[in-house]
Structure formats: structure tokens, C-alpha cells
Residue frames as qw, qx, qy, qz and C-alpha x, y, z in Angstrom:
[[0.473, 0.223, -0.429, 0.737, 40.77, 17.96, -76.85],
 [0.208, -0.366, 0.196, -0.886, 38.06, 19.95, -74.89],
 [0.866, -0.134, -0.436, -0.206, 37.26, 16.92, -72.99],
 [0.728, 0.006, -0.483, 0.487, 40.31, 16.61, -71.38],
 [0.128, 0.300, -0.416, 0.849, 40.05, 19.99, -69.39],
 [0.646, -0.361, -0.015, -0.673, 36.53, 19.73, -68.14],
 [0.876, -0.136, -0.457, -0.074, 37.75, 16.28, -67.20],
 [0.377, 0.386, -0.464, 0.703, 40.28, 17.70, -65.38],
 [0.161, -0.259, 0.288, -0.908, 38.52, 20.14, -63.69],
 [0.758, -0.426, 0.027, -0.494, 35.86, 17.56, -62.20],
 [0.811, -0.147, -0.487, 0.288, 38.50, 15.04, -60.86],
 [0.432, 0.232, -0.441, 0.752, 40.16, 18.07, -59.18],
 [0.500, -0.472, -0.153, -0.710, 36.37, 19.43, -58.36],
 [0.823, -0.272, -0.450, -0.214, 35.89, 15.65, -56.92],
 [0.531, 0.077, -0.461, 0.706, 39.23, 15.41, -54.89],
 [0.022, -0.432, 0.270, -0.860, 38.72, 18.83, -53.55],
 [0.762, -0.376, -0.261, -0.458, 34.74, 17.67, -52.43],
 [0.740, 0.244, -0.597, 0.189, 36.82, 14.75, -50.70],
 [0.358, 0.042, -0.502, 0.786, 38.98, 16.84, -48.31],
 [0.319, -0.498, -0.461, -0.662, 36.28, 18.99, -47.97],
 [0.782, -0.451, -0.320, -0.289, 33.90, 16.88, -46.45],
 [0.754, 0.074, -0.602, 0.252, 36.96, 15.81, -44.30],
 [0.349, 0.209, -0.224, 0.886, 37.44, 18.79, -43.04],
 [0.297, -0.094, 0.139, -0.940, 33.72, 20.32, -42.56],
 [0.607, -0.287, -0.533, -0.515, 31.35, 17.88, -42.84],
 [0.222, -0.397, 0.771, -0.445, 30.57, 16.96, -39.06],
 [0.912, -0.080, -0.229, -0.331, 29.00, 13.33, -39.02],
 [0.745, -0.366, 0.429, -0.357, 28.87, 10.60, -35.78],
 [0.823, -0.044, 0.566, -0.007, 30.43, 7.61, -36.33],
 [0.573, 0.747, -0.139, -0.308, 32.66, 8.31, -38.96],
 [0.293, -0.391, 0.871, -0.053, 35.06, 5.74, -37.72],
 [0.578, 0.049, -0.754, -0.308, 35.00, 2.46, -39.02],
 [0.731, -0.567, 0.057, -0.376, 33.64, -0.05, -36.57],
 [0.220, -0.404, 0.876, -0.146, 36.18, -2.26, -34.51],
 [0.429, 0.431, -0.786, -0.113, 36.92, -5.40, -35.42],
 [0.676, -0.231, 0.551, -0.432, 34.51, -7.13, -32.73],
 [0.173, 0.254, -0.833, -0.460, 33.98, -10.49, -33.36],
 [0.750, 0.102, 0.341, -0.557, 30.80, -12.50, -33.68],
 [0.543, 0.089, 0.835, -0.023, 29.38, -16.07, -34.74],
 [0.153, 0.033, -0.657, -0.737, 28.72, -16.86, -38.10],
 [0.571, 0.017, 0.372, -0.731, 25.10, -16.94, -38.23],
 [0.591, 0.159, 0.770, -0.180, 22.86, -19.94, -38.53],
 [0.185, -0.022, -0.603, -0.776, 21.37, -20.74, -42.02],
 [0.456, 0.464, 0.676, -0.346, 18.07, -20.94, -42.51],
 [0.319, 0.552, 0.672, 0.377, 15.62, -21.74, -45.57],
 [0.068, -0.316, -0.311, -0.894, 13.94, -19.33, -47.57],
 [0.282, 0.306, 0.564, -0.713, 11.08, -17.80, -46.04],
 [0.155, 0.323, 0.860, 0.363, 7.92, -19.34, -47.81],
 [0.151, -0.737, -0.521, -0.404, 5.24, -17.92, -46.84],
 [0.178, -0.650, 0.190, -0.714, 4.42, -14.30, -44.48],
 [0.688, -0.584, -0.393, -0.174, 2.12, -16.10, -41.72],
 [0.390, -0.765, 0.407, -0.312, 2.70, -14.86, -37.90],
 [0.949, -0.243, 0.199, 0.044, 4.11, -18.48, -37.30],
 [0.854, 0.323, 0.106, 0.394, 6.71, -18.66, -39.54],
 [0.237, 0.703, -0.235, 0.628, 8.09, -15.01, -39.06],
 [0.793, -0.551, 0.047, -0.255, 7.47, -15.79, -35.60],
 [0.929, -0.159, 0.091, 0.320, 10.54, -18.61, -35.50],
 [0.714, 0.452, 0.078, 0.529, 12.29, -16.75, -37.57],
 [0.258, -0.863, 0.215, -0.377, 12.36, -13.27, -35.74],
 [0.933, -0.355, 0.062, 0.020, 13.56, -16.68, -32.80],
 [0.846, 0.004, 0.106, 0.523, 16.37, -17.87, -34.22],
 [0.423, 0.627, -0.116, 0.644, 17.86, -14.33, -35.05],
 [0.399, -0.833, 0.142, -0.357, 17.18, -12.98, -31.82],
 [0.821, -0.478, 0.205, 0.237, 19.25, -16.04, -30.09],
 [0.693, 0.383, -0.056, 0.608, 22.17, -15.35, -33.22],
 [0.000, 0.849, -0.057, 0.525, 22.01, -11.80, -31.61],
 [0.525, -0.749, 0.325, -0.238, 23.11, -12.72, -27.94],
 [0.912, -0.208, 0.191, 0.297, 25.16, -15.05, -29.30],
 [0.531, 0.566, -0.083, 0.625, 26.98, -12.18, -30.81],
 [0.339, -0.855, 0.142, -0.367, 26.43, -9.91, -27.69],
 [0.848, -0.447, 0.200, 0.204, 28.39, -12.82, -25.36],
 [0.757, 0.475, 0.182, 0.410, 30.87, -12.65, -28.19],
 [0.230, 0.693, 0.012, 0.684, 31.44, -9.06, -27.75],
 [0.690, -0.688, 0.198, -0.106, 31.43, -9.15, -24.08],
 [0.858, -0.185, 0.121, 0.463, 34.40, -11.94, -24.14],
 [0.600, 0.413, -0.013, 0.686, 36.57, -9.61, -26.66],
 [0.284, -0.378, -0.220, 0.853, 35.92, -6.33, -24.06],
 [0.148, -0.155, -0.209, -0.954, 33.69, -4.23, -26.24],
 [0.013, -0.427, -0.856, 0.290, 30.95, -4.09, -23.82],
 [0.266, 0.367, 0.052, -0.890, 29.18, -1.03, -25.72],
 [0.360, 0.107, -0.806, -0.458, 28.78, -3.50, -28.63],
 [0.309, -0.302, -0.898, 0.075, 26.93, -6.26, -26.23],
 [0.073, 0.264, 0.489, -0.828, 25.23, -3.83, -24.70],
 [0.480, 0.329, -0.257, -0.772, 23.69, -2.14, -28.17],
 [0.278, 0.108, -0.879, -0.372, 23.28, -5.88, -29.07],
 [0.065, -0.314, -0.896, 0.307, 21.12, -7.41, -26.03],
 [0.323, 0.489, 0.200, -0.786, 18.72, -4.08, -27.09],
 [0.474, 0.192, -0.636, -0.578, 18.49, -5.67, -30.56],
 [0.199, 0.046, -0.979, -0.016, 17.97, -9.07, -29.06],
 [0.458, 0.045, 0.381, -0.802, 14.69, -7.36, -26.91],
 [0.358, 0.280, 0.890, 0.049, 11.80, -10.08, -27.10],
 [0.466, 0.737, 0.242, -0.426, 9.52, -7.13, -29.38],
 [0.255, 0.661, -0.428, -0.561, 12.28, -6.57, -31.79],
 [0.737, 0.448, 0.507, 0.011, 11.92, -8.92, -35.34],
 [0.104, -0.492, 0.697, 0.512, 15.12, -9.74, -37.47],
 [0.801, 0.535, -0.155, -0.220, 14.10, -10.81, -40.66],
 [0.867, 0.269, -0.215, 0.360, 18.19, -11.67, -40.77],
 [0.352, -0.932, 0.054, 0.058, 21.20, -11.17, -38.65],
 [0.771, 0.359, -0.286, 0.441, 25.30, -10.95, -39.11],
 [0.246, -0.949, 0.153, 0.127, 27.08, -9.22, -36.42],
 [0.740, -0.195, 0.226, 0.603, 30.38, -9.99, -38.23],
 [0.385, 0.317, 0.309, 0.809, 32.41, -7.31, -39.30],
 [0.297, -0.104, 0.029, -0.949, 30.00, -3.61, -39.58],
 [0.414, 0.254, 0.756, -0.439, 26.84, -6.14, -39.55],
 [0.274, -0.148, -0.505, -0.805, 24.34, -6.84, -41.92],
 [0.176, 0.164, 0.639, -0.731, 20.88, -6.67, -40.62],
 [0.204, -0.583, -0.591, -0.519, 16.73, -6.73, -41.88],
 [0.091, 0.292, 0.679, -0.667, 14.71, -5.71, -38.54],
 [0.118, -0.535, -0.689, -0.474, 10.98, -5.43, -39.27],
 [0.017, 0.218, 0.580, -0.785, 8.86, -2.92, -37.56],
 [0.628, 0.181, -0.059, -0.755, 4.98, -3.41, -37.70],
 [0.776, -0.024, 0.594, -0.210, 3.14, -6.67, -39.09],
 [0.217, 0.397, -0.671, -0.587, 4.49, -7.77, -41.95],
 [0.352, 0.104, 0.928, 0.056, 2.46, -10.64, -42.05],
 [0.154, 0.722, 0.592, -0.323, -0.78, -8.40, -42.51],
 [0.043, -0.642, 0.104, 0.758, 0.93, -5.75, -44.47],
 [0.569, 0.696, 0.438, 0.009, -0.70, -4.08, -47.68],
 [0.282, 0.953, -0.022, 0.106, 2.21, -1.89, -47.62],
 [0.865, -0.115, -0.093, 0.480, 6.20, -2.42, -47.46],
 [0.582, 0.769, -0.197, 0.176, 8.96, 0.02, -47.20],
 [0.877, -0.071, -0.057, 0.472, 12.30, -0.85, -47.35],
 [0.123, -0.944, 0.273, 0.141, 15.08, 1.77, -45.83],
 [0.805, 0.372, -0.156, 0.434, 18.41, 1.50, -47.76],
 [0.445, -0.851, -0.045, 0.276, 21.01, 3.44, -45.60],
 [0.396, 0.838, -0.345, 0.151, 24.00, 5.66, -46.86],
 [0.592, 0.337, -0.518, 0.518, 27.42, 5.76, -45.34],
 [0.099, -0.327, 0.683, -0.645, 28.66, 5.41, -41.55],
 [0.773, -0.199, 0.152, -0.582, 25.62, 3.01, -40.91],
 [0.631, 0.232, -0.733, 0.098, 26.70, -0.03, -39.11],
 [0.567, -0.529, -0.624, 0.095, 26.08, -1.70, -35.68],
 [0.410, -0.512, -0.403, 0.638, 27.50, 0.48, -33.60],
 [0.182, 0.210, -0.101, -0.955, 25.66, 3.77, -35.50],
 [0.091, -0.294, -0.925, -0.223, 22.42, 1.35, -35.89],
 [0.007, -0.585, -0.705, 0.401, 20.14, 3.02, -33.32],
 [0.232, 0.523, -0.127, -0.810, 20.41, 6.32, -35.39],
 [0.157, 0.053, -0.854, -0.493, 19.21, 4.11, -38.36],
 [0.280, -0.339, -0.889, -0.130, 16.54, 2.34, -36.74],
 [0.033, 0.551, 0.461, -0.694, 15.17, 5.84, -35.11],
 [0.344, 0.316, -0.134, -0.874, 14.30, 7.35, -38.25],
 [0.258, -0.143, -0.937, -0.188, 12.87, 3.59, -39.28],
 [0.083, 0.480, 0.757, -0.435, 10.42, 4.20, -35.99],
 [0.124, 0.476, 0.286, -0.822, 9.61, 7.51, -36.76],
 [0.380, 0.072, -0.583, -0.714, 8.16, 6.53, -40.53],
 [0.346, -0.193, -0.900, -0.181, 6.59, 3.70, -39.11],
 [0.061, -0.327, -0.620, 0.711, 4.73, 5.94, -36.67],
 [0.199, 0.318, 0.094, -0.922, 3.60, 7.99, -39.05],
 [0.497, -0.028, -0.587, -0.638, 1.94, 5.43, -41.40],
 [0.736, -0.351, 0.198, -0.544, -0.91, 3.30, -40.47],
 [0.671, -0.274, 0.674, -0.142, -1.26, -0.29, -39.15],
 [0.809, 0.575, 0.083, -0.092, -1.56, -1.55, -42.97],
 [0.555, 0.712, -0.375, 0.212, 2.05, -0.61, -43.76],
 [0.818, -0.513, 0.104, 0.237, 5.61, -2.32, -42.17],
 [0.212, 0.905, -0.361, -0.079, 8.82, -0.85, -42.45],
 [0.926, 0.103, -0.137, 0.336, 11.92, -3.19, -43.31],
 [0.139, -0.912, 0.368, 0.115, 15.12, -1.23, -41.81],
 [0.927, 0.174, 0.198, 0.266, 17.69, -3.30, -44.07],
 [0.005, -0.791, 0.605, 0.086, 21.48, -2.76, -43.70],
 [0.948, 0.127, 0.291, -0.031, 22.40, -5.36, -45.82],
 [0.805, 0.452, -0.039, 0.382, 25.80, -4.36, -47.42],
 [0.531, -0.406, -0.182, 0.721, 29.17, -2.61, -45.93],
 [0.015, 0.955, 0.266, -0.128, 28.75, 1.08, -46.07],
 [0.745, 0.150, -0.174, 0.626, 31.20, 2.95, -46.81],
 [0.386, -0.490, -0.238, 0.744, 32.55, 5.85, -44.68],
 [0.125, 0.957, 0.252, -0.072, 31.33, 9.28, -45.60],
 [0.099, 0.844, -0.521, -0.079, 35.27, 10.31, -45.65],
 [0.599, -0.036, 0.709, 0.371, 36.96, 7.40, -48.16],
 [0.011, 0.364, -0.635, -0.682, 37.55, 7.37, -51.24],
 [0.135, 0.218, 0.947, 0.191, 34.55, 4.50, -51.92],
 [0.267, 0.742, 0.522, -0.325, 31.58, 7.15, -51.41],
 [0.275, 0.588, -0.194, -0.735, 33.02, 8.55, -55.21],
 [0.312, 0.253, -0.795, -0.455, 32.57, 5.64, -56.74],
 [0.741, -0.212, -0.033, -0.636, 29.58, 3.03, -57.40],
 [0.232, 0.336, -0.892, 0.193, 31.97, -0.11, -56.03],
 [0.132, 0.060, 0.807, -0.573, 30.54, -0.70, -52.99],
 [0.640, 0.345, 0.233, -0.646, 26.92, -0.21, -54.23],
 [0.590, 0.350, -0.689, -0.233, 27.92, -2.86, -57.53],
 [0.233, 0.132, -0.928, 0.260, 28.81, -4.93, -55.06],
 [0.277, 0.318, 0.639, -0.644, 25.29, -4.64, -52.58],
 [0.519, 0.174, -0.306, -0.779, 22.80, -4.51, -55.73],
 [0.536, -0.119, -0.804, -0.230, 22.54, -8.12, -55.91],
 [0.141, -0.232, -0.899, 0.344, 22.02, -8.58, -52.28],
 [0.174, 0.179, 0.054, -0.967, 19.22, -5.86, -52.72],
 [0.407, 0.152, -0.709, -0.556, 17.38, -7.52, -55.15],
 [0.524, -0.049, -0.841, -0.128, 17.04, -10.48, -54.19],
 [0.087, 0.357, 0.678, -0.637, 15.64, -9.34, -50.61],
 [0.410, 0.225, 0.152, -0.871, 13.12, -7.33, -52.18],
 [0.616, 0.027, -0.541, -0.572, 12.18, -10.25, -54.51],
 [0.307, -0.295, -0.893, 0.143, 11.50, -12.04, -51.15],
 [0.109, 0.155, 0.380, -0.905, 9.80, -9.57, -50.09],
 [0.623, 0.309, -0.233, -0.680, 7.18, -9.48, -53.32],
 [0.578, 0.005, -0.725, -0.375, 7.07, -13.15, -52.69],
 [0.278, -0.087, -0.801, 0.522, 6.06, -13.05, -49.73],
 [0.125, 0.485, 0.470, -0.726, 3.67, -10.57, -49.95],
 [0.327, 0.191, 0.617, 0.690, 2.56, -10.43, -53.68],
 [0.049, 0.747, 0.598, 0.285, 0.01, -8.18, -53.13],
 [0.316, -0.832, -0.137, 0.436, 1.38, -5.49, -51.28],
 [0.287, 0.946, -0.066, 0.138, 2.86, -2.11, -52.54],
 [0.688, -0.455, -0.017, 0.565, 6.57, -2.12, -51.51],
 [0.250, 0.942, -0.129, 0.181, 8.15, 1.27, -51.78],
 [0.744, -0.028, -0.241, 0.623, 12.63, 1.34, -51.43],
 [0.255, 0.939, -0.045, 0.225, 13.74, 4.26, -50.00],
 [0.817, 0.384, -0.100, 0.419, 16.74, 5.41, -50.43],
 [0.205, -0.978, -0.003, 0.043, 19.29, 7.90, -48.28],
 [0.048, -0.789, 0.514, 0.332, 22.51, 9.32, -49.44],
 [0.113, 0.485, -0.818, -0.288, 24.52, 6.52, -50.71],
 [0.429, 0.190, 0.838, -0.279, 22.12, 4.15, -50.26],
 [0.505, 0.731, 0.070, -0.454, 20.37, 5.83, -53.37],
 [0.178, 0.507, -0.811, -0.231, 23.60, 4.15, -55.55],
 [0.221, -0.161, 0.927, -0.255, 22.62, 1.29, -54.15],
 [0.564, 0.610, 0.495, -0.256, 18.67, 1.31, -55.16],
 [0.434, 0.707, -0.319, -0.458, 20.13, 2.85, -58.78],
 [0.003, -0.429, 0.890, 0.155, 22.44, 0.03, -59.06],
 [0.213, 0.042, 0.968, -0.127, 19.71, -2.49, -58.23],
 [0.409, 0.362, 0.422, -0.723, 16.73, -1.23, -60.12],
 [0.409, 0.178, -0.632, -0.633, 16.60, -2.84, -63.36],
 [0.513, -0.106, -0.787, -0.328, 13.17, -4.98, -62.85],
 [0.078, -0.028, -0.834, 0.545, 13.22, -4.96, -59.27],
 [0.276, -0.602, -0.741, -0.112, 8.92, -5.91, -58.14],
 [0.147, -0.518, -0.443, 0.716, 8.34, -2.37, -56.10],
 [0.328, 0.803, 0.436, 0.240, 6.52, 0.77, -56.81],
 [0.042, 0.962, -0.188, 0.194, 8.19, 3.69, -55.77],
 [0.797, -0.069, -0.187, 0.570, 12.03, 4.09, -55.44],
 [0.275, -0.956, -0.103, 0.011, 12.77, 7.46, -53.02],
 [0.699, 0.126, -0.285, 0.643, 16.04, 9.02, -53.21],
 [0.106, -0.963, -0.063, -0.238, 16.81, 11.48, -50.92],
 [0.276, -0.850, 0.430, 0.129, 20.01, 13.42, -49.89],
 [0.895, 0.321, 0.253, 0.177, 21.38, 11.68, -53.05],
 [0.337, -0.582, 0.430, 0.602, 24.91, 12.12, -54.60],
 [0.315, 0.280, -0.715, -0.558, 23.81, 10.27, -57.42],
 [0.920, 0.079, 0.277, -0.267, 21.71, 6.73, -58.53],
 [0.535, -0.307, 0.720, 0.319, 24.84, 5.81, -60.49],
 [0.469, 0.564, 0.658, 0.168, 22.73, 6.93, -63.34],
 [0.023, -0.101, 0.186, 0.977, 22.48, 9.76, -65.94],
 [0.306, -0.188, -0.328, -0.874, 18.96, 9.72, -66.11],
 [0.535, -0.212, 0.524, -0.628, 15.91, 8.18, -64.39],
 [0.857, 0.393, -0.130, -0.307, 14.77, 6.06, -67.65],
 [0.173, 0.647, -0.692, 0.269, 18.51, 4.83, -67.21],
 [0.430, -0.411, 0.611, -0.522, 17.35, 3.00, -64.20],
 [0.544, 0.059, -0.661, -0.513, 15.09, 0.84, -66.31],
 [0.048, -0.270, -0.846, 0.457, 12.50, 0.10, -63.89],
 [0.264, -0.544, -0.667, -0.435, 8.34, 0.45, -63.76],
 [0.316, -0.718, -0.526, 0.327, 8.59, 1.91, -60.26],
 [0.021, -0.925, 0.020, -0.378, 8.22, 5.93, -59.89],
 [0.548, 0.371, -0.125, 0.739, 11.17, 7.72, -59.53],
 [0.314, -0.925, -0.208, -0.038, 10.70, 9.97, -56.69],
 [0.404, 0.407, -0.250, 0.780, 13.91, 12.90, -55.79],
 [0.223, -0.932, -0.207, -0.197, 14.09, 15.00, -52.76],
 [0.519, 0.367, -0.305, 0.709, 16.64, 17.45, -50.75],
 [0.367, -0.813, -0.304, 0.334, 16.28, 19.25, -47.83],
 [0.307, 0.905, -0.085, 0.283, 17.46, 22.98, -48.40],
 [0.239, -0.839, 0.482, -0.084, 20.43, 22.57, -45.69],
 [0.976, 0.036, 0.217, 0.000, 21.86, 19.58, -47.15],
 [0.157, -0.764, 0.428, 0.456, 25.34, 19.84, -47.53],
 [0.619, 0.291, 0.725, 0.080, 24.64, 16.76, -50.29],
 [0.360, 0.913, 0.110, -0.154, 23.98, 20.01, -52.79],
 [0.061, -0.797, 0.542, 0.260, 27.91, 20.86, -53.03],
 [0.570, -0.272, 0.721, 0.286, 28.95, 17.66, -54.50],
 [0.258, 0.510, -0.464, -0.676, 29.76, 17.80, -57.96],
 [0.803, 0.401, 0.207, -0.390, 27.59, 15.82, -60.44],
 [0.596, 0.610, -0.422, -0.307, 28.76, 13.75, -63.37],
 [0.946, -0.042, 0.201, 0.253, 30.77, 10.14, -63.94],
 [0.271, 0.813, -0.488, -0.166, 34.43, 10.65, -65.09],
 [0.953, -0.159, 0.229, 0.120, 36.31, 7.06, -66.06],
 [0.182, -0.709, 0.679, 0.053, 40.07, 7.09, -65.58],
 [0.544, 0.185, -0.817, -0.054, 42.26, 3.65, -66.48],
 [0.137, 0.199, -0.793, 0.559, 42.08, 2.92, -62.90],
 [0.119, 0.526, 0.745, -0.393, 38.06, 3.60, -61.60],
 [0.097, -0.635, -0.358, -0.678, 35.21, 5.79, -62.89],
 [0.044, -0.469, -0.754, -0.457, 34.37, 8.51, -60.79],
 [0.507, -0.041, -0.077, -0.858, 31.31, 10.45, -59.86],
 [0.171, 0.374, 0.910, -0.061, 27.70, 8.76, -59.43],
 [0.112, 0.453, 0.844, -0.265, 25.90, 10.52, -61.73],
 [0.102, 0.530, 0.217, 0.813, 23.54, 12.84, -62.50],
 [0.233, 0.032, 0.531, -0.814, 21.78, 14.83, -59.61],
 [0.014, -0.607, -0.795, -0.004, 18.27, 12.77, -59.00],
 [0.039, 0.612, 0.304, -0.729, 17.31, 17.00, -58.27],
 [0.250, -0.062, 0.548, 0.796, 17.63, 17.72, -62.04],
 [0.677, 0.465, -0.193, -0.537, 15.50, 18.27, -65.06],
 [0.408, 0.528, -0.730, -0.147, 18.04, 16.14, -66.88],
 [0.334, -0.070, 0.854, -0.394, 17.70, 13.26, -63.89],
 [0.498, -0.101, -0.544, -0.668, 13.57, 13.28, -65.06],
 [0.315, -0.230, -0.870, 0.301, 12.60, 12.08, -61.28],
 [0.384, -0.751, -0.508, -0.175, 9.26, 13.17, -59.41],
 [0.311, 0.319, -0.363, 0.818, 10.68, 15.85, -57.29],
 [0.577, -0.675, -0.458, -0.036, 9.17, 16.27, -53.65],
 [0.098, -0.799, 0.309, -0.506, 9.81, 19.20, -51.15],
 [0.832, -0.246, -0.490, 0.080, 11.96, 18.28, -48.03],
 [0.246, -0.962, -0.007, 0.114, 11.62, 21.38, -46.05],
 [0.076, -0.906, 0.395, -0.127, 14.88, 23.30, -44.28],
 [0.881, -0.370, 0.250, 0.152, 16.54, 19.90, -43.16],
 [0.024, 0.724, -0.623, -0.295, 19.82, 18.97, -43.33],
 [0.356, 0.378, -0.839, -0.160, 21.83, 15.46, -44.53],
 [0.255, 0.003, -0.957, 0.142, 20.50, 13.60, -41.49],
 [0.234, 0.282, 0.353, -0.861, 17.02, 15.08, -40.97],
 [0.388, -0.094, -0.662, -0.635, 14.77, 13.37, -44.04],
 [0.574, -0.265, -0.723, -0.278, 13.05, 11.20, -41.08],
 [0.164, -0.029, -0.636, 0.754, 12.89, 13.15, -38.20],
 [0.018, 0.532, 0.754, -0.385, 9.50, 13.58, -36.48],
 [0.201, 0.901, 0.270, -0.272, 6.93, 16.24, -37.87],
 [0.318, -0.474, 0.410, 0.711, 9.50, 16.79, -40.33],
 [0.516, 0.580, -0.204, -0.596, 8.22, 18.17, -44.07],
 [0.327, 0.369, -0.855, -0.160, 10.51, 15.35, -45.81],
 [0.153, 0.094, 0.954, -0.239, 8.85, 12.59, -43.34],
 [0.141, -0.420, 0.658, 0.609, 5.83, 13.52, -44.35],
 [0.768, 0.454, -0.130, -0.432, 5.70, 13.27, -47.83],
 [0.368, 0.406, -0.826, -0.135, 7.32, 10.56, -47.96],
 [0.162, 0.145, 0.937, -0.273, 5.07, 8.52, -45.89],
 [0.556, 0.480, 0.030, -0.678, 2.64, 9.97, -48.40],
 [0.364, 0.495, -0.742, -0.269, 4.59, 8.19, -51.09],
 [0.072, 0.091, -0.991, 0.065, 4.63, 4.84, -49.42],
 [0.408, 0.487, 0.620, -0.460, 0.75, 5.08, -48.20],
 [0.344, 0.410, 0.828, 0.169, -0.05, 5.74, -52.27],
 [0.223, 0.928, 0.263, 0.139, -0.68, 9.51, -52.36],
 [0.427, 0.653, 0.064, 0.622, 0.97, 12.54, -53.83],
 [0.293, -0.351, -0.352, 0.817, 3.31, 14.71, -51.44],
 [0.071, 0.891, 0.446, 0.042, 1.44, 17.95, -51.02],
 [0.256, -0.835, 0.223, 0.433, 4.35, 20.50, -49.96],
 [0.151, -0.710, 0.493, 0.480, 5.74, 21.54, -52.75],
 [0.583, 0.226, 0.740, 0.248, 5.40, 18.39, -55.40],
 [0.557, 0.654, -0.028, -0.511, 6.32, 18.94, -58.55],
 [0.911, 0.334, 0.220, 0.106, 7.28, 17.08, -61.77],
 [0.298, -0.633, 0.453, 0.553, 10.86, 17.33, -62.56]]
């Protein structure tokens, strides 16, 4: 019977968190995106092999899906869309894959992947969708500045986000649903490159996402940071060979949400335990004073040791075993 009140008292904890956030949390683009439409995109084969030729074409064909979504979005009147789009479509930039239907789903490569000894892959939380992309793909530059010419970053918005104020960022739905497509990019990735290190990392909800997908997945390190959860009670949970790596920035409003899974007839939930724990049993790395949207800003503590992480060595601020 002393179940039922503590259960109580974190659905009403969880609810409360909800309005909350609705109420105080201030975050850009918390709108869905409009309904633009775009072109279903081209298929194309697996990608065999890395070589500059072959990513070459491929980077091709995505770049022409892209301005055939920009014209797209020009005819319907959303001429911010086609704008932000014909900047994706730029002859430097290098889609791995493109969708502009719906929020978008998206790879974009920055650096040489052909050449690379080192991958990482950015999972993004909530609100991160074409038309809140460029804030995505600025903290993508700013890792990939800081590591060397050996390592290429993957910015990969590959599943629908869900709004920071809904009802989907308490539950691991949306992330169930995006594990598989997770996966299976990163196992092209590690066939494509079989020798390289590939590190995931992971930010806010996007961390569900890499929990959800980590049983087996070919990478070495899996970063969460400004995590709600991994959709896990523990790191071992995760059942994966790659290191487990946690951080927080101390102004992260990410701290206030209540911990734990509760399952109702209807949904479970919660995501979790905190990746910050003991109980969690992740690598725990400092990530200075920042807040929620501040892990990959320039000369930032959290950047980094986490481009420590992906380059192979041990954050220095602050690192300790959880």
C-alpha cells in the first residue's frame, strides 16, 4: 500500500514539472514547425564504402533534394524556410541524408569523413527541427573546431523531436520509436569506417534516444548531457561495451526534473534514473556554470571535455567516477 502514495506523489511531482517548464522555462522555437511542404526524397543505395567519390555524389544528390525542398517552400509562402534551406543546400555543406518533410530529418557531415579516425555523432533533444537547425548545427561547428583534422562530426536529426512543452518529453515514445533509426545509422557508420572510434553524444532528450538504442550499438563512448533520463535505471541497464559518460552544467534547469519511471494502465512515465547519480554508475564529467543550451558553446568547460572524450582522453576539470 506504500507504493501507491509515493506513486502518487511523482505523477503529481511530474505534472507539476510539466506546467512548470510551461510557464518558466524560456526556450526558441518551442512551436512546432509549420506544415511546409517538401518532395519526398530520392532513394539511394547503401553507402558502401567512405572514399571522397562516393560521399562526394552523395553529399550531390542531397544537396539538389534540398533546393528541391527550398522551391517547395517558396511556392507554399514560407520564404524563411527556403531561405534557411538554400544555406543548407551551400556547395561546402555535406548531407549524408535529407527529408525536408514534416520537422525534417537530416545527417550533415562536418570535416572528412572519408579520412576520419574519429566519428561523433550529435543526437539532439527537443525543439530541434529545420527551422531551429542552425542552433543545432552551431554547436556541431563549434566541437568540430575544437577537435583536430582526424575527427568528423555527424550532426544527425534523424527522428521527430518532441517539444520541450508536451506531454511526449515524459515519456520514452518518441525515443522507442527513433532507436531503430539510430542504430542502424551508426552501424553504417562502423561500416564504413571500421576502424575509427565513433563517440554518440547525446543532449537532453536525445540522451533517451542513445539509452533506447544502446544495446550492442559498434561505438565507444555514449555522452549524455543535460539528461532527463537514458530511459534506464542504471548504466549496466544500457547493455552496451561503450563508456558511459554523464554531465550537467550547474545552471541547468534539467536538475529540477524529477527522476524515476512510474507505469499507469495508459503510459509509463518518467525516463529514469538521473545519468548524474551514484545509482546511474556513469563516468561523470564537469560542465562548468552553463545552462540547458550551453554544453557546446565556444571555450566552454563542457565543450571541452567532451572533445576530450571523443579525441580518446580523460576530461581534466573535474572528472570523476560516479
Amino acid at each position: 500500500m506504500a507504493s501507491r502514495p509515493r506513486s502518487g506523489r511523482l505523477l503529481r511531482t511530474l505534472l507539476a514539472a510539466l506546467v512548470a517548464a510551461s510557464v518558466a522555462v524560456p526556450v526558441s522555437g518551442a512551436a512546432r514547425p509549420a506544415a511546409v511542404p517538401a518532395p519526398a526524397p530520392v532513394a539511394l543505395a547503401p553507402l558502401r564504402t567512405a572514399g571522397p567519390g562516393a560521399l562526394a555524389g552523395r553529399y550531390e544528390v542531397n544537396r539538389a533534394g534540398i533546393r528541391a525542398a527550398a522551391r517547395m517552400a517558396e511556392g507554399h509562402g514560407d520564404l524563411a524556410r527556403a531561405r534557411a534551406l538554400r544555406r543548407m543546400a551551400g556547395p561546402e555543406r555535406q548531407f549524408l541524408s535529407f527529408d525536408g518533410r514534416g520537422g525534417g530529418r537530416t545527417a550533415e557531415v562536418l570535416g572528412d569523413l572519408a579520412r576520419a579516425e574519429r566519428i561523433a555523432v550529435l543526437v539532439p533533444g527537443s525543439d530541434t527541427n529545420l527551422d531551429t537547425y542552425g542552433r543545432f548545427l552551431k554547436g556541431a561547428a563549434a566541437l568540430r573546431r575544437t577537435l583536430d583534422a582526424r575527427t568528423a562530426v555527424v550532426a544527425w536529426l534523424g527522428y521527430p523531436t518532441p517539444g520541450t512543452v508536451s506531454p511526449d518529453v515524459l515519456t520514452t515514445g518518441l525515443a522507442d520509436s527513433a532507436a531503430p533509426q539510430l542504430r542502424a545509422f551508426l552501424a553504417d557508420m562502423a561500416a564504413l569506417r571500421p576502424a575509427a572510434r565513433i563517440s554518440v553524444l547525446c543532449h537532453s532528450y536525445g540522451s533517451v534516444v542513445c539509452g533506447r538504442a544502446a544495446p550492442g550499438l559498434p561505438v565507444t563512448n555514449l555522452v549524455l548531457y543535460g539528461s532527463p533520463g537514458a530511459g534506464a535505471e542504471s548504466a549496466s541497464a544500457l547493455r552496451t561495451r561503450a563508456t558511459i559518460w554523464a554531465g550537467r552544467g550547474a545552471d541547468d534547469w534539467i536538475a529540477h526534473v524529477p527522476h524515476g519511471r512510474l507505469r499507469l494502465p495508459f503510459a509509463t512515465l518518467g525516463l529514469g534514473t538521473d545519468p548524474m547519480s551514484d545509482a546511474f554508475g556513469a563516468r561523470v564529467f564537469a560542465a562548468g556554470d552553463g545552462g540547458h543550451s550551453d554544453y557546446l558553446a565556444p571555450g566552454s568547460v563542457a565543450l571541452r571535455n567532451i572533445a576530450r572524450i571523443v579525441s580518446g582522453r580523460t576530461p581534466t576539470e573535474g572528472h570523476r567516477d560516479a
